[in-house]
C-alpha positions as CSV (number, residue, x, y, z in Angstrom):
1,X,4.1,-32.6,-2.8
2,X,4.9,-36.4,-2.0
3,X,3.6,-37.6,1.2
4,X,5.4,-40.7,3.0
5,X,3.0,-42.6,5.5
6,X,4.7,-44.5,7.8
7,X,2.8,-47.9,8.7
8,X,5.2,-50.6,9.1
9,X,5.4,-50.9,12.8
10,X,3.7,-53.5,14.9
11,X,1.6,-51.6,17.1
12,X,2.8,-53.3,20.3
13,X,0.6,-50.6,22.7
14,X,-2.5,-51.8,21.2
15,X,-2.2,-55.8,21.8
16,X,-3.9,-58.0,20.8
17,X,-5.9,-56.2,18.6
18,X,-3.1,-55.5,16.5
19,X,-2.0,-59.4,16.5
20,X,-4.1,-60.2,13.8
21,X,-4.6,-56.9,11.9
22,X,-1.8,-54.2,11.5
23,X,-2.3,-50.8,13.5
24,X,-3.1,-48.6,10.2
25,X,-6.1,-51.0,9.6
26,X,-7.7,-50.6,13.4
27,X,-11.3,-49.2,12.7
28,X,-12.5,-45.6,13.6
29,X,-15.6,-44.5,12.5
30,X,-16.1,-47.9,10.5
31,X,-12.9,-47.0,8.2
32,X,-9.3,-47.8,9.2
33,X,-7.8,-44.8,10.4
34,X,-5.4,-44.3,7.5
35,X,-7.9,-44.2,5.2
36,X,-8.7,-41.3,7.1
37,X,-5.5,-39.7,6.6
38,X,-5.6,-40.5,3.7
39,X,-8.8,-39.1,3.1
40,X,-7.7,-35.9,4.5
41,X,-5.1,-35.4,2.5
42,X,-7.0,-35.8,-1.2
43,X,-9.2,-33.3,0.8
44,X,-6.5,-30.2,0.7
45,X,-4.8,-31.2,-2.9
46,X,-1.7,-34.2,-1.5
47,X,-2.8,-37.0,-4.3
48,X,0.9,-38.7,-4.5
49,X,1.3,-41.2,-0.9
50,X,4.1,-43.5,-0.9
51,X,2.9,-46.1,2.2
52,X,6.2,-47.5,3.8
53,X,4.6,-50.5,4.9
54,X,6.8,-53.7,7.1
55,X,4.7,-55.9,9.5
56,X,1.2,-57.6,7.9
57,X,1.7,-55.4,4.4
58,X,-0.2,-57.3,2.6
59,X,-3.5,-56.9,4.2
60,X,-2.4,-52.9,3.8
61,X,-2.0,-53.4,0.4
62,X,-5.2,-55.7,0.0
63,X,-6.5,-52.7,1.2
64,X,-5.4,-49.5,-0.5
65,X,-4.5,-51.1,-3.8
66,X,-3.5,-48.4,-5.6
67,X,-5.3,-45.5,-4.4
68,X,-8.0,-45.5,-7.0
69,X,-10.9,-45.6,-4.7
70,X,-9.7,-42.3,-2.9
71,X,-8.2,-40.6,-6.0
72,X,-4.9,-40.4,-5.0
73,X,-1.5,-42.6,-6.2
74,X,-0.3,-44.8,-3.8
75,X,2.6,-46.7,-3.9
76,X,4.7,-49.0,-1.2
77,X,8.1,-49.0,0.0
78,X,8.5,-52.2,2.2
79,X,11.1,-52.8,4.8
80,X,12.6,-56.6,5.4
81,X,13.3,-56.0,9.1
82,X,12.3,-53.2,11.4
83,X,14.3,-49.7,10.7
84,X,12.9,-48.0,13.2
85,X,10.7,-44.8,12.9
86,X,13.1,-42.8,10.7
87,X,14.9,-45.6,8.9
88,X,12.4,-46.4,6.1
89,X,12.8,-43.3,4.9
90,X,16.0,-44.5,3.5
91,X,14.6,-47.2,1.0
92,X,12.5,-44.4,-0.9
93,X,13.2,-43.3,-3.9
94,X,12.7,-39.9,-5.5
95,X,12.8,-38.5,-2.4
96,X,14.3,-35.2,-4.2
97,X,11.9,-31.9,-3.1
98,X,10.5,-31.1,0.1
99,X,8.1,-33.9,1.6
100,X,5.6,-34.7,4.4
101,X,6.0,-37.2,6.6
102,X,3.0,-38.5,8.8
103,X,2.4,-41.5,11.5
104,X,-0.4,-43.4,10.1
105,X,-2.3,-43.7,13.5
106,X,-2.5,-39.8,13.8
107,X,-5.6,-38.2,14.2
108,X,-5.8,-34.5,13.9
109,X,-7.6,-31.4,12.0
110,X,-4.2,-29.8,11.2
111,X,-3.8,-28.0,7.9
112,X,-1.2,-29.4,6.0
113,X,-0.4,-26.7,3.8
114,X,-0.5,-24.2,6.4
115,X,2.9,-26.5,8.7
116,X,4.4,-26.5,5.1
117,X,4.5,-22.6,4.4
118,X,5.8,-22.3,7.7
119,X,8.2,-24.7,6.9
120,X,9.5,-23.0,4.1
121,X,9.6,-19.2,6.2
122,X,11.5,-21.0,8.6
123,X,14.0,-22.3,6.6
124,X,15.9,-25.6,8.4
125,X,16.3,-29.4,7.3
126,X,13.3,-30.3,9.1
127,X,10.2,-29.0,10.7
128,X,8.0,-31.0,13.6
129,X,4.7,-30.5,14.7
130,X,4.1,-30.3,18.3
131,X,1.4,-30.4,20.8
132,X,0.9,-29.2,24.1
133,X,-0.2,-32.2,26.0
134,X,-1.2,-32.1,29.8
135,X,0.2,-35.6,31.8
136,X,-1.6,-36.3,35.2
137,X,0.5,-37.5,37.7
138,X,-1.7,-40.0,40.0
139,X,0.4,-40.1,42.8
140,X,1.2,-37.5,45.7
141,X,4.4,-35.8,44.8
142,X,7.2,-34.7,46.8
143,X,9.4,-31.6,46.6
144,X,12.6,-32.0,48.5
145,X,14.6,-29.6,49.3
146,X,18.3,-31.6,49.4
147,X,18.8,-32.3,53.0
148,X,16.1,-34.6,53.5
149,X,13.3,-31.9,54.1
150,X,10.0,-31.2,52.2
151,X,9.5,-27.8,50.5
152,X,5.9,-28.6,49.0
153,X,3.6,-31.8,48.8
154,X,1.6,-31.8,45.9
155,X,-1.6,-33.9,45.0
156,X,-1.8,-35.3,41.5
157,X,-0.4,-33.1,39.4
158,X,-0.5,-31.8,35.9
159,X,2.8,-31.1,34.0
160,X,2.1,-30.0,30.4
161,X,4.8,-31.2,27.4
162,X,5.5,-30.0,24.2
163,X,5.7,-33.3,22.8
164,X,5.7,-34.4,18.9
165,X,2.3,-35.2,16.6
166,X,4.4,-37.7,14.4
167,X,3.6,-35.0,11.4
168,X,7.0,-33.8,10.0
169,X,8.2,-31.9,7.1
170,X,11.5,-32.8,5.9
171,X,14.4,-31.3,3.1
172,X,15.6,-33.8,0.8
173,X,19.2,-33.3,2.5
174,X,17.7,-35.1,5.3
175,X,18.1,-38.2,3.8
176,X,22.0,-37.9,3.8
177,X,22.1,-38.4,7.8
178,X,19.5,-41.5,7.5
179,X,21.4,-43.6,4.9
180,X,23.8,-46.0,6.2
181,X,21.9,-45.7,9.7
182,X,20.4,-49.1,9.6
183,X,17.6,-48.7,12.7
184,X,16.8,-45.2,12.9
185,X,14.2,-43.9,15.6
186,X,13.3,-39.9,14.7
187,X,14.4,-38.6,17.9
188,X,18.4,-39.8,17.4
189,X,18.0,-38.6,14.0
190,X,17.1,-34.9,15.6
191,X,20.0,-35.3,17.4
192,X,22.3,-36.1,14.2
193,X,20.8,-33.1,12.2
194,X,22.0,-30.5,15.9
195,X,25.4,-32.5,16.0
196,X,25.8,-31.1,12.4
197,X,24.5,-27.9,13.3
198,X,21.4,-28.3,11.2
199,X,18.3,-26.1,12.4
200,X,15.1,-28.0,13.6
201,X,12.3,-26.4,13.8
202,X,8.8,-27.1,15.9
203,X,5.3,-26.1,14.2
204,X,3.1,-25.7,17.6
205,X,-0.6,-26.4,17.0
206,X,-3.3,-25.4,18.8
207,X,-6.0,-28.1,17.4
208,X,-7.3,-31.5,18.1
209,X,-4.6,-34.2,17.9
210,X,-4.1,-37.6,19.2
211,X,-2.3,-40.5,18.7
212,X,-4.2,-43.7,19.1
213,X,-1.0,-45.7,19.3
214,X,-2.4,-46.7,23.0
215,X,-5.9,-48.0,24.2
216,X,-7.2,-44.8,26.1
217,X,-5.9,-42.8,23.1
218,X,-7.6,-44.8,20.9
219,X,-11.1,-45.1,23.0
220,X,-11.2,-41.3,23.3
221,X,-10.7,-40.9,19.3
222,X,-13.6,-43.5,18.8
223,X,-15.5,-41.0,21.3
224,X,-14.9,-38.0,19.2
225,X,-14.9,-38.7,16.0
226,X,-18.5,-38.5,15.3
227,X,-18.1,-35.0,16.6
228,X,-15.6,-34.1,14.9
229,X,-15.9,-35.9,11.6
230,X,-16.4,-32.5,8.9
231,X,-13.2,-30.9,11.0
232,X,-11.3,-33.8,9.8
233,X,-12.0,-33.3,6.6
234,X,-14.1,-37.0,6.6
235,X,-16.7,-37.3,3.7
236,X,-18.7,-40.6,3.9
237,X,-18.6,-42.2,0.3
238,X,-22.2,-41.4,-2.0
């Protein structure tokens, strides 16, 4: 199955690191962490990666070459001005089976294989996977009641969201609604496939995930990832 990495974006939550080297490079465990998706990936049987690369691509490709080194094809698709998180997936070619689409700064023990059969049960244009992720409120919240009167007062909550992983497995029909887009973001083009009635559907795992896109993501992952490194499918070169 062909895998599309997306890794063109700046990285603007994790200034200035990401000034002088571009957010799929940012170390974790002494590797950038799409090598480690990458890794992961030759680990359960993906071997074909097409990187869709835009902001310092040549130090990505100074990098990955190839694929060689990780036995695995890799090739680029490189965007001239920002498309947004869905609109690079118009420049690719041969786009013309079921494919997975991944976030480059993901870090997660999810089994590919497993979203894709469930995928394919489900039936739909598109499938997301989704996490459960608590947000802490640090402020004293109110509960009105409409009339300028206070049902509850509560301390710091926690709200849980279903929010997305930036792991997504897509039907080549997909493409149809990005073409002609120009700047696509993934979230308008969820709302293009349920204007044309297409079914969406969410994976919901229960693993580890994050997405170091900000600093506290990406201190926690550096805190982990010792722990976690066989779960991840990690294996330090001999």
């Amino acid at each position: 199955m062909r895998v599309v990495i997306l890794a063109g974006g700046k990285g603007v939550r994790l200034a200035p690191l990401t000034e002088v080297i571009p957010k799929p490079l940012v170390p974790l465990g002494g590797r950038p962490v799409m090598e480690i998706v990458i890794r992961q990936l030759k680990a359960q049987g993906f071997r074909r990666i097409t990187l869709a690369v835009g902001y310092l691509s040549e130090l990505i490709r100074a990098y990955f070459q190839d694929g060689h080194r990780w036995g695995v094809e890799i090739d680029y698709s490189y965007e001239a001005e920002p498309l947004g998180t869905a609109g690079p997936l118009a420049l690719i070619a041969g786009l013309t089976e079921t494919f997975l689409v991944i976030n480059a700064d993901v870090l997660s023990n999810i089994d590919y294989h497993q979203l894709v059969r469930y995928h394919r049960r489900q039936g739909g244009i598109a499938t997301i996977s989704a996490f459960e992720r608590p947000l802490k409120i640090d402020l004293g919240v109110i509960v009105k009641d409409g009339g300028g009167r206070i049902r509850d007062y509560i301390e710091k909550p926690t709200r849980r969201y279903l929010v997305s992983m930036g792991i997504y497995v897509f039907e080549p029909e997909s493409l149809d609604f990005i073409r002609g887009q120009g700047y696509l973001d993934f979230p308008d083009l969820v709302k293009l496939f349920l204007k044309a009635g297409q079914p969406v559907n969410y994976y919901l795992f229960p693993g580890y995930w994050l997405d170091i896109g900000r600093h506290e993501d990406y201190a926690q992952a550096a805190a982990d990832f010792d722990r976690l490194k066989k779960e991840l499918c990690f294996f330090p070169e001999d």
